[in-house]
N, C-alpha and C positions, 0 to 999 in steps of 0.2 A: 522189650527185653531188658532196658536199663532201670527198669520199674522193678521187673520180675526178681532181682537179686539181690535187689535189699530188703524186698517183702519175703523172700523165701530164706534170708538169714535169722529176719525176727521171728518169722512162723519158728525159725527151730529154734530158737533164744527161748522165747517164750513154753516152747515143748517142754524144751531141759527143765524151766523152773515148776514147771508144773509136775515135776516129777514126784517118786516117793519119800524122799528126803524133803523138798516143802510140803509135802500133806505133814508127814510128823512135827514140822517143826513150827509150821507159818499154816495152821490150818484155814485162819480166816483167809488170808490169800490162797489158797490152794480153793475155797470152795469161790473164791474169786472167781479164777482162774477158768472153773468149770462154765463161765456164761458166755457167750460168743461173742467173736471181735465186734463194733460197734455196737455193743450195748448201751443205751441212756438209763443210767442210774440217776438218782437223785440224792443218794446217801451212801457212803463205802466206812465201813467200821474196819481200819485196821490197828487199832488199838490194844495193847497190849498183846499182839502177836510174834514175838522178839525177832522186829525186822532189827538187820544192820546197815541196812541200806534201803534205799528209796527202791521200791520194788518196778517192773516194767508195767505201766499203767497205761503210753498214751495211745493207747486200740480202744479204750473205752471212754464212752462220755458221761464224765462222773462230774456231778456237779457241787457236793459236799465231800471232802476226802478228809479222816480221821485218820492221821498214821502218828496221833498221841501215847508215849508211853511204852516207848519202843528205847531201841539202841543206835539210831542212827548218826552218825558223825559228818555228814554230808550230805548237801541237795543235788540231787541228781538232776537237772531242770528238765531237760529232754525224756524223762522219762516221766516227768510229772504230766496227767488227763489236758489236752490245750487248752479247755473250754473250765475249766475249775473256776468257780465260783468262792469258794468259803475251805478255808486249807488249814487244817492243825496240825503246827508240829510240837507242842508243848511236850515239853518232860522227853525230851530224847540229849543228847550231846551233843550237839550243834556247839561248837569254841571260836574262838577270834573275831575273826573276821566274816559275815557274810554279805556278799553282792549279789542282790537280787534284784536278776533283771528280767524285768517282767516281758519283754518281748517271748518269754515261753510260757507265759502265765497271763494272757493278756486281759481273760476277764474276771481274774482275779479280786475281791470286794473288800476281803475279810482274812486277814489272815495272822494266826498266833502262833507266835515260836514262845510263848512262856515258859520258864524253867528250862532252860538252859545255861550256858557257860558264854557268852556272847561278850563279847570286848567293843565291838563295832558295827552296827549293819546303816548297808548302803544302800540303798533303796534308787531304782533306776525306773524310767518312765513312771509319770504321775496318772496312775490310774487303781491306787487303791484307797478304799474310804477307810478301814479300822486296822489298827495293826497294836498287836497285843509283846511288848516284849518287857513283859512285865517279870523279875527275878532272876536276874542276869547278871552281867559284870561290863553293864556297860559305862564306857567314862565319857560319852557325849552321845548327843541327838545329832544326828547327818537329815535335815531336811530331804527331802523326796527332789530328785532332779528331774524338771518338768523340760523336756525336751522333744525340738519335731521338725520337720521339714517346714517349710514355705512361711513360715512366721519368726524363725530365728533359734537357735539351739535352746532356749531358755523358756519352751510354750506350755506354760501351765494349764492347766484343766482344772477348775476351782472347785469343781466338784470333790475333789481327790483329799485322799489322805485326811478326814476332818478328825477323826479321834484317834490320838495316841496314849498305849498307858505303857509309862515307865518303871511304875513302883516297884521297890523292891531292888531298884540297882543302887547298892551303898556308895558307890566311887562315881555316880553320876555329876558330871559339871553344869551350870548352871548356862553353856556355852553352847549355843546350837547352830551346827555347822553349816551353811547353807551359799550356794553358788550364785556367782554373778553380781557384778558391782553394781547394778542398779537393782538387785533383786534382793525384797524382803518380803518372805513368807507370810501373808495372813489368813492363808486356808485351814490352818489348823485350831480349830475350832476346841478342842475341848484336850488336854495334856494335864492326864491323870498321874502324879509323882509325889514324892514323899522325899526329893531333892531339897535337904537342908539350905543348901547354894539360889536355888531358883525361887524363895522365899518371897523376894523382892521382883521378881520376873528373869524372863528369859533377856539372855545375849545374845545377838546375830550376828556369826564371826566370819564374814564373809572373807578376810584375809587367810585364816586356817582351810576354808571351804574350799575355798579354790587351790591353795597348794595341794590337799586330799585328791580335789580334782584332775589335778594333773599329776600326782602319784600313781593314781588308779589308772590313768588312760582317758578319764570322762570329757578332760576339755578336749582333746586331740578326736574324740569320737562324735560330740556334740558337732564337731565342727565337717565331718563329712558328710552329717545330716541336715546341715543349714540348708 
């Protein structure tokens, strides 16, 4: 019974979207819509469909999600596929700040917020390899915080995160934020930019990282995962 009524809230969540207001409006999710809960797709085009929001996706197992080219100002996480692989969100409004924490996105690989309004992203557990925030208004790189039980708040995955592009953020500092006094980043492999500042190489400002850290919540959270 404790099951049954928060399955029988989304069954009507999902009814309502699926109505005739998103057939005109959001047709590619409307003909979404029409395929049955635990579907495995391999590709979802919702591109250019003038979403404003992160639509209710996670009934299905989409393994490529396109929701490029829309209006969205927000990542809904809980509503993003769990099993996502390969995630665009380029050219939607995405601004400030964004903290992505991949515990709702865990196999996440690949993933582009290009052309947006972005000032800052934080990037939590170290399990994605390409991350594209290329044309933004970013004023610094926040390294990936590699964090885990049974080996210390600070457990990298060296596989992670090897390609970053920057390009195209004019206010970029050459300063890259990164957590923990013994900890300096070498898994990033390849940081595509056109940062006047980083001419000479990057800086690892592990004094700024860790205040960030503990602005955000991270050192305080890192630590009841030790």
């Amino acid at each position: 019974m404790k099951h049954f009524l928060p399955a029988l809230a989304l069954a009507t969540l999902c009814l309502g979207l699926s109505s005739t207001t998103v057939s005109e409006q959001h047709p590619k999710l409307k003909a979404l819509y029409e395929k049955p809960w635990g579907s495995q797709i391999d590709y979802v085009d919702l591109s250019n469909d003038g979403l404003t929001e992160v639509p209710h996706l996670s009934m299905y197992d989409i393994k490529n999600l396109n929701l490029s080219h829309n209006q969205i100002k927000e990542v809904a996480f809980r509503r993003l596929p769990h099993g996502v692989e390969r995630l665009n969100f380029s050219h939607n409004q995405l601004a400030d700040t964004l903290y992505w924490d991949a515990i709702f996105t865990p196999q996440l690989r690949t993933l582009s917020l290009a052309n947006n309004a972005l000032t800052l992203f934080v990037p939590i557990i170290a399990n994605m390899d390409t991350v594209d925030l290329s044309n933004n208004q970013l004023r610094h790189i926040v390294d990936i915080v590699p964090w885990g039980g049974g080996h210390g708040p600070f457990l990298l995955d060296p596989t992670a995160w090897k390609h970053l592009d920057v390009r195209g953020n004019p206010n970029l500092s050459a300063r890259i934020l990164c957590f923990g006094k013994s900890y300096r980043p070498k898994h990033l492999k390849d940081i595509a930019h056109d940062a006047v500042g980083a001419s000479k190489g990057w800086i690892y400002d592990v004094e700024s990282g860790m205040a960030l850290a503990k602005q955000l919540g991270i050192t305080e959270r890192c630590a009841r995962n030790d």
